[in-house]
N, C-alpha and C positions, 0 to 999 in steps of 0.2 A: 954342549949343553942340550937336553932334550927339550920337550914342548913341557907347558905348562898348562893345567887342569883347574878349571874353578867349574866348583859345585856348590850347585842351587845358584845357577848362575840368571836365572829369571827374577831374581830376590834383589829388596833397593838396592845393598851393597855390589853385588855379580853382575848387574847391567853396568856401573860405569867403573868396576874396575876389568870387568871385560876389553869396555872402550880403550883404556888407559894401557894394560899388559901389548893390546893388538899396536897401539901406538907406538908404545917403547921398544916392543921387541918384534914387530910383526905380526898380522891378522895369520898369515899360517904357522904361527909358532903357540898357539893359544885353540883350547877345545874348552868347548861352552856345554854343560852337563845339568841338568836339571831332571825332576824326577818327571815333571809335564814337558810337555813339548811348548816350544817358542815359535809362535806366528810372525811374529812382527817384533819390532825395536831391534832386529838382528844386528850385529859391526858385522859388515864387510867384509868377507875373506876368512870367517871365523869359524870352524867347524861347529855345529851345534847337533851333541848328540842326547836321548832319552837315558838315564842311568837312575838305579836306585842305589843309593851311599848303605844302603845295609844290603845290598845282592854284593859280596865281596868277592862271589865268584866273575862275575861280570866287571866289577870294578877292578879286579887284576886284570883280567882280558884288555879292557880301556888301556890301562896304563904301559900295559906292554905291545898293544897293537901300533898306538902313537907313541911311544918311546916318549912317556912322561917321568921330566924329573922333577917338578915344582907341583905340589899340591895346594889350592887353596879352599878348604873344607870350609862353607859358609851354610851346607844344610844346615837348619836347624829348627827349632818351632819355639817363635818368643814368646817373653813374660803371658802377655796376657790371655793368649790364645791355649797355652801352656796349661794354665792354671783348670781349665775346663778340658782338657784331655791329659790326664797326666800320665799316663804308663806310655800311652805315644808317644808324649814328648820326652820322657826319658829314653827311651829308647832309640829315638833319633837322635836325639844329643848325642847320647854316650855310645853307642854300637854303631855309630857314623863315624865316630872319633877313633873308636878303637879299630877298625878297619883300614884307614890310613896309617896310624899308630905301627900296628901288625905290619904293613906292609913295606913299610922306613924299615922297621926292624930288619925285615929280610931281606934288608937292600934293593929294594925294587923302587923307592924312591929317597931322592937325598935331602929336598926341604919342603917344611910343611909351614903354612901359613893356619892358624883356626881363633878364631876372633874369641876372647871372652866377653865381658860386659861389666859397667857398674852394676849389675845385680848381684854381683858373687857380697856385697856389703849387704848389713841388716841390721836392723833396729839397735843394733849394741855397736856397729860400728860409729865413729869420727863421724859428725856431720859435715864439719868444716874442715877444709885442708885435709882430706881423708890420705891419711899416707901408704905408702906401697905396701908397706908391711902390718898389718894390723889385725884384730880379730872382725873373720868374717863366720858370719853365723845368718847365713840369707835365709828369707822365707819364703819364696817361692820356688815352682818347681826346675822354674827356667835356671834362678838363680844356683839352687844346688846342683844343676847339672854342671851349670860351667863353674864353680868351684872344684866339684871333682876333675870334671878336665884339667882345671889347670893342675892339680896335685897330678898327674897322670904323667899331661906334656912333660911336667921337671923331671919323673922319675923315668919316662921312657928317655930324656936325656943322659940322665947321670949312669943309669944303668944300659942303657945300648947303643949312645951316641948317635940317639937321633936328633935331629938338626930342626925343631921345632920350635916355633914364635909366634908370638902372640899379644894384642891390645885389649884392653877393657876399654872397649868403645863405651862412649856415654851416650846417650839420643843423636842418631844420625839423621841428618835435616838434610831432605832431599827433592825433588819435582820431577825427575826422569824416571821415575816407578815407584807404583803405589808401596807406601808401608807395608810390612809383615803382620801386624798384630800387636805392639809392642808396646808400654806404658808409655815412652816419648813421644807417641803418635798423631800426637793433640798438637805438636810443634810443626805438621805437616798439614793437618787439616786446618788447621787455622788460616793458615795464607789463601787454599783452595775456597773457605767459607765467605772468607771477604771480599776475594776475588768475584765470585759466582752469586753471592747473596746478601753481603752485606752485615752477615750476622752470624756467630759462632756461639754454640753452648759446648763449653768447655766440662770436656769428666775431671779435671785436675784443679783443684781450689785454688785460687787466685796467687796466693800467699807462698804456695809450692814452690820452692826455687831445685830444679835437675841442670845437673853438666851434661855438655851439648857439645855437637861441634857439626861445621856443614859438610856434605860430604866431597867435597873439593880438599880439604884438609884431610878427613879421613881417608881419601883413595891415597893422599900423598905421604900419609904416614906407614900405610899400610906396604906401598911401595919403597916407604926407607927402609924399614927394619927389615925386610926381606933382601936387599942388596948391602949391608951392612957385612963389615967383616966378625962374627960369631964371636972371635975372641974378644970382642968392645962390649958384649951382653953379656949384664952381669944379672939378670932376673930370665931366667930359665921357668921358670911360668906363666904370668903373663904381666904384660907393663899397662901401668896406670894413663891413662892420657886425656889429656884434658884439653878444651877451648874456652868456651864461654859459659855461663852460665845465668838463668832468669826464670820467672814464673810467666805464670800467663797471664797477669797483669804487665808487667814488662815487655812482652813481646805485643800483645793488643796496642799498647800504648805507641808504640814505634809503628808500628800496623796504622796509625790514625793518624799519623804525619802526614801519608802517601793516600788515606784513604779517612776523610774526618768525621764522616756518614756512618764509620763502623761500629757494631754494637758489639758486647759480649755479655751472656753472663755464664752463672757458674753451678753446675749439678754432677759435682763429686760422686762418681759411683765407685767400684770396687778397684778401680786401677789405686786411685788417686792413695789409697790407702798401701797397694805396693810403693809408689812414687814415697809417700812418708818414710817406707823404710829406707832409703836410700841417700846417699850422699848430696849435699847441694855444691859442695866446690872439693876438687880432686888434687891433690898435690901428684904431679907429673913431673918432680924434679928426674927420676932419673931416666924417663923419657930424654929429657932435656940435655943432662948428662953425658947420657951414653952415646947417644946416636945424632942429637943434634937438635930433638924436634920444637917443631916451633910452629905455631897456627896462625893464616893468615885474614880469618874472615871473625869479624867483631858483630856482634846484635845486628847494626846497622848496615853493615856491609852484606849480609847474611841476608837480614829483611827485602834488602832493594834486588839482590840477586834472586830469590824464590820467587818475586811481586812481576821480573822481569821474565823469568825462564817458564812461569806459570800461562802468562800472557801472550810470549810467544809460541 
């Protein structure tokens, strides 16, 4: 087996699934790629190189210089940073994707890991119990990128037998590196606000319930389905997955167990309005199904873990 490549690996997800690949498989079996350079938060023994995900000339030289077989394509530029540069953001999304994409094709790599999102749902999808299968019709630009991606990954499957997987992450709740930009964002600031101030103004109205999951869960799901045997995947674009789910009343309130001094209130700006379009609770049967998945960390468990990792 060759080494494995994650890119935009400065990004919340790419710092602790970095951690996690160096542990499982080895810090020199693992290159750390991002378009800026990395000062600090480095793992140990982990090459970290400058790459841009649309220079493909350079990105085949990477791949064949370190004899990379496992891709994990995590550029990207979220919802709501997305929404205020949009040609950029298509552009990174989708000629990020198609470049790895192309390069499986011509067998230069054999599995690719690229994350979608609950944003590929919109105003006309299932609120509740949103199932695998369903009309997706998203409104932002984030959302429609990784829609097409996932139409892209099935058919660069079916038609060239590339070995491509993928999650619709929902808000990744995390404290080892700042957020992206993202509408779930407000589930990471929240902990920092209480922490540090005592008081949080929320962009997401009270009442907003998003699926969520901490990123302990998500590094572990993301490391299932990439060591799964191919023939068990029966969704060749990307799988539903789910944890928990709450608004930011719910999470304040649990916030005020450990901390009773805390205030919140609530000034809905333009996120909160993509947050509306989106699913409150995700059906992840065949997550569940297929591969086995199952989450370990509940509101509470979640809460005490951010309140602790924030502090130390």
């Amino acid at each position: 087996m060759g080494k494995k490549l994650v890119i935009g690996s400065s990004g919340q997800i790419g710092v602790e699934l970095i951690e996690q690949l160096a542990k499982d498989f080895g810090p020199n079996q693992v290159i750390a790629a991002d378009i800026k350079s990395v000062s600090e938060g480095k793992t140990l023994g982990v090459e970290y190189i400058t790459l841009d995900v649309l220079d493909k000339e350079k990105l085949f030289e990477i791949i064949k210089q370190h004899n990379i077989s496992e891709v994990y394509l995590l550029a990207a530029m979220l919802s709501a940073i997305a929404e205020k540069n949009i040609q950029l953001a298509w552009d990174l999304n989708m000629k990020g994707l198609f470049n790895i994409l192309d390069l499986a094709k011509e067998k230069h790599i054999k599995k690719i890991f690229w994350p979608s999102s609950i944003a590929v749902f919109g105003p006309t999808s299932p609120k509740l119990n949103t199932p695998q299968s369903t009309l997706l019709e998203p409104s932002t630009v984030y959302g429609i990128s990784k829609m097409s991606g996932e139409r892209w990954c099935e058919y660069y499957f079916l038609k060239y037998g590339v070995d491509v997987r993928s999650l619709r992450y929902p808000g990744i709740i995390s404290y080892k590196s700042p957020p992206g930009g993202g509408t779930t964002d407000y589930a990471i600031e929240i902990f920092y606000a209480a922490i540090n101030h005592g008081f949080y103004d929320s962009f997401i109205a009270k009442e907003v319930s998003l699926p969520m999951v901490y990123m302990q869960d998500a590094i572990r799901a993301t490391m299932e389905i990439m060591q799964v045997e191919r023939k068990k995947l029966t969704i060749n674009s990307s799988y539903n997955l789910a944890a928990i789910s709450f608004n930011p009343e719910e999470i304040a309130n649990e916030i005020k167990l450990l901390f009773p001094e805390f205030q919140i209130k609530y000034s809905p700006d333009f996120r909160n309005n993509i947050a509306l379009s989106w699913p409150s609770i995700i059906d992840d049967s065949f997550a569940r199904n297929d591969w086995g998945w199952k989450h370990n960390f509940d509101l509470k468990k979640t809460t005490l873990e951010m309140v602790n990792g924030i502090k130390n």
